[in-house]
C-alpha positions in Angstrom: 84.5 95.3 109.3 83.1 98.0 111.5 84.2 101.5 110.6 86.8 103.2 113.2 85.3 106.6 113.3 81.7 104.7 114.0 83.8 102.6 117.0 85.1 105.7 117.9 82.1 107.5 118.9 80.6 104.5 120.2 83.2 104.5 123.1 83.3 108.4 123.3 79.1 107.7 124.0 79.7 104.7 126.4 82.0 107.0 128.4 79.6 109.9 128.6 77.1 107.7 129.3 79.2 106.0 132.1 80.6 109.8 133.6 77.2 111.0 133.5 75.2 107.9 135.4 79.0 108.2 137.7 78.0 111.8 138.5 74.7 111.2 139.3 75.4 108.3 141.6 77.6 110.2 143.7 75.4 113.4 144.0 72.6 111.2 145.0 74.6 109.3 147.9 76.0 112.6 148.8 72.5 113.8 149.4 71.0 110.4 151.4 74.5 110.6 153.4 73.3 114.7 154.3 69.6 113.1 154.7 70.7 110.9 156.8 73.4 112.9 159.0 70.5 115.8 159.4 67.8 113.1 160.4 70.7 111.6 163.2 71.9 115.1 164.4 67.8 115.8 164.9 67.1 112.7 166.8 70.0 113.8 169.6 69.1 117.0 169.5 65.5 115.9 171.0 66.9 113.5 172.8 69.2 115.7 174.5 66.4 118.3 175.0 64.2 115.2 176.8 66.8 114.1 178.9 67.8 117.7 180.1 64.1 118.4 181.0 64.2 114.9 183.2 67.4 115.8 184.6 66.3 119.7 186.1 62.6 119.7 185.7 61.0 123.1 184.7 60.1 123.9 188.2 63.5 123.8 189.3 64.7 126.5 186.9 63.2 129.4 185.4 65.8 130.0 182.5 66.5 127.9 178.8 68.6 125.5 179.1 69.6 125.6 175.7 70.4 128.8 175.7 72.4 129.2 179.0 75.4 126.5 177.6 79.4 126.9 178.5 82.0 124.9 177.2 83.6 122.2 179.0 87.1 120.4 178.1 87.9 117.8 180.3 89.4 114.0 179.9 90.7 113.5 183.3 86.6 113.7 185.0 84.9 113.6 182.1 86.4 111.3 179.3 85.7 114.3 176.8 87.5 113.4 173.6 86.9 117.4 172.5 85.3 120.0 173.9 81.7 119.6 174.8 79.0 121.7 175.3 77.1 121.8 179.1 74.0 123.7 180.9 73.2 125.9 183.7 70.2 126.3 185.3 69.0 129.4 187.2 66.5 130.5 189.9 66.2 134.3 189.3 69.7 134.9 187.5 71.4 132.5 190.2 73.0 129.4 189.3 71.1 126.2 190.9 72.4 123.4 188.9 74.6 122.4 185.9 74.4 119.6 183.4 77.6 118.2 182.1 78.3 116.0 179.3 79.9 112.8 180.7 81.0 109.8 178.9 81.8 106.2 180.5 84.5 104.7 178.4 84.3 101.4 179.7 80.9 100.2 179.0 80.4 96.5 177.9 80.4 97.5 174.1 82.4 100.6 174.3 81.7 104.0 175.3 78.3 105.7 177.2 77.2 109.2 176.5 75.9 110.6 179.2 74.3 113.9 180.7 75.1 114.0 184.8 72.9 117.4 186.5 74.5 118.3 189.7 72.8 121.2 192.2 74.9 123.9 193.5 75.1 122.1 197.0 76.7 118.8 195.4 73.9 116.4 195.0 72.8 114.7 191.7 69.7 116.1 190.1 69.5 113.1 187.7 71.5 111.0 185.7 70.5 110.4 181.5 72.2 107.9 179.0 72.1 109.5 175.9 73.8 107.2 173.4 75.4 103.7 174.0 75.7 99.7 172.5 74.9 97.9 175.7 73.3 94.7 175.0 69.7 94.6 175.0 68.2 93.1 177.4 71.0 93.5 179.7 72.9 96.4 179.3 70.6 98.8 178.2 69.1 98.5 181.4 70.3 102.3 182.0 68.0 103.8 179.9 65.2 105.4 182.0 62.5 103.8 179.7 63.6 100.1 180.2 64.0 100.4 184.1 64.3 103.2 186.8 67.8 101.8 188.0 69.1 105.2 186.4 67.3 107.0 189.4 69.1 105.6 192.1 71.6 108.3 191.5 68.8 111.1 192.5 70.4 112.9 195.5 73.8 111.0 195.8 76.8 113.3 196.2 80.6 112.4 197.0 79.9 112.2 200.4 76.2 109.8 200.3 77.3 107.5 199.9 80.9 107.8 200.9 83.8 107.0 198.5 83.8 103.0 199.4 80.0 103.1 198.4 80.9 104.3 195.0 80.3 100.7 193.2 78.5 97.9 192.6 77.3 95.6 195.1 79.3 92.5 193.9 82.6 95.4 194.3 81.7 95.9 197.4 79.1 99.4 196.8 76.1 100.5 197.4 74.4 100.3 193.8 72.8 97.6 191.9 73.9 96.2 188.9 72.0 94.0 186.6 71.4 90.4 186.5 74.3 89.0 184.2 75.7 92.2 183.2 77.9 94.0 185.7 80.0 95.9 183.5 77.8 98.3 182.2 76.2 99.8 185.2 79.9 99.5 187.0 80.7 101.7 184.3 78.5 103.9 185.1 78.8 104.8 188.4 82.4 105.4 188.0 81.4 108.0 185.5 78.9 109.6 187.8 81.4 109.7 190.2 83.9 110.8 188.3 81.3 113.8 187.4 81.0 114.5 190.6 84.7 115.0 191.2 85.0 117.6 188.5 82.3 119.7 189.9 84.0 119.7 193.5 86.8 120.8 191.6 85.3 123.1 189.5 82.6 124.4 191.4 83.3 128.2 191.6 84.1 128.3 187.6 80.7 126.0 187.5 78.5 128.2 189.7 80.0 131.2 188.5 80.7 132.5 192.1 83.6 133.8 190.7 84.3 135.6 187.5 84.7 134.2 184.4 87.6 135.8 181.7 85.6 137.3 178.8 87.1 137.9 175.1 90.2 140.1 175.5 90.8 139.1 179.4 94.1 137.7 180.4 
């Protein structure tokens, strides 16, 4: 017959054992899980920096993008679930362009993260898909580095082409969508569009032809 006070420590040990391999498991997922979110927020980070430099190219600005930011909050335009941050680009301390953060809810497989530059007299600079779960193949036909369709959007503006023109072809528009997959790039243009709406509303606060409030301003 085994001896209770033996039993006893035999299960006090198990337990240790078992809290001690419990701890351990759960410190190391907690580290992979910070490995991991570090290694994801790194990857848009440099993809945001590329697609910022292939929006406004260096010789169109002669300030850091990444350093000249302003906060945007916008749902109506924009689709922006929280407040996002967006760019300015200068010539000589003058605004020449912004960068906003725009996202097309209604892609194919959900939503499209996108960056939308706009010069200071309305026209698109450039167009960049930052994040999305188009299908491949198809969809992801918007990313720059699986075709240039993204660049038909260079040096549009609300008024080229005019608001009818603001589609797809098969709606009845002026811009191409891809062969069996419609949805995404109709997504798309709305969203550039859209973009482009904001900024005609905006476009003082934008430009910053007109003062902006700072801290302690009413």
């Amino acid at each position: 017959m085994e001896n209770p006070i033996t039993a006893g420590g035999s299960v006090l040990r198990n337990s240790v054992i078992l809290g001690v391999f419990a701890m351990v498991t759960v410190g190391l997922i907690a580290v992979t899980q910070q490995g991991t979110a570090g290694r994801i927020a790194d990857e848009q980070r440099r993809a945001q920096m590329s697609a910022l430099v292939e929006i406004l190219p260096h010789s169109e600005h002669d300030n850091d993008l990444l350093e000249d930011t302003f906060v945007v909050e916008d749902q109506k335009y924009l689709n922006l679930p929280r407040p996002s941050v967006a760019y300015r680009g200068r010539q000589d301390g003058e605004v020449v362009a912004v960068i906003l953060p725009v996202i097309a809810p209604d892609g194919y497989s959900g939503r499209i993260d996108m960056m939308v530059g706009i010069r200071a007299n309305g026209d698109v600079a450039g167009v960049r898909v930052l994040s999305h779960r188009e299908t491949p193949g198809l969809g992801d036909k918007i990313e720059r580095a699986k075709s240039e369709w993204i660049l038909s959007f260079n040096g549009t503006s609300l008024s080229m082409p005019e608001p009818d023109g603001w589609a797809v072809k098969k709606d009845g528009g002026e811009f191409d969508s891809f062969t069996g997959a419609t949805i995404t790039p109709r997504a798309v243009v709305q969203a550039v569009y859209r973009a482009l709406q904001y900024f005609e509303e905006n476009r003082a606060q934008l430009l910053q032809l007109e003062q902006e409030p700072t801290s302690g301003q009413y």
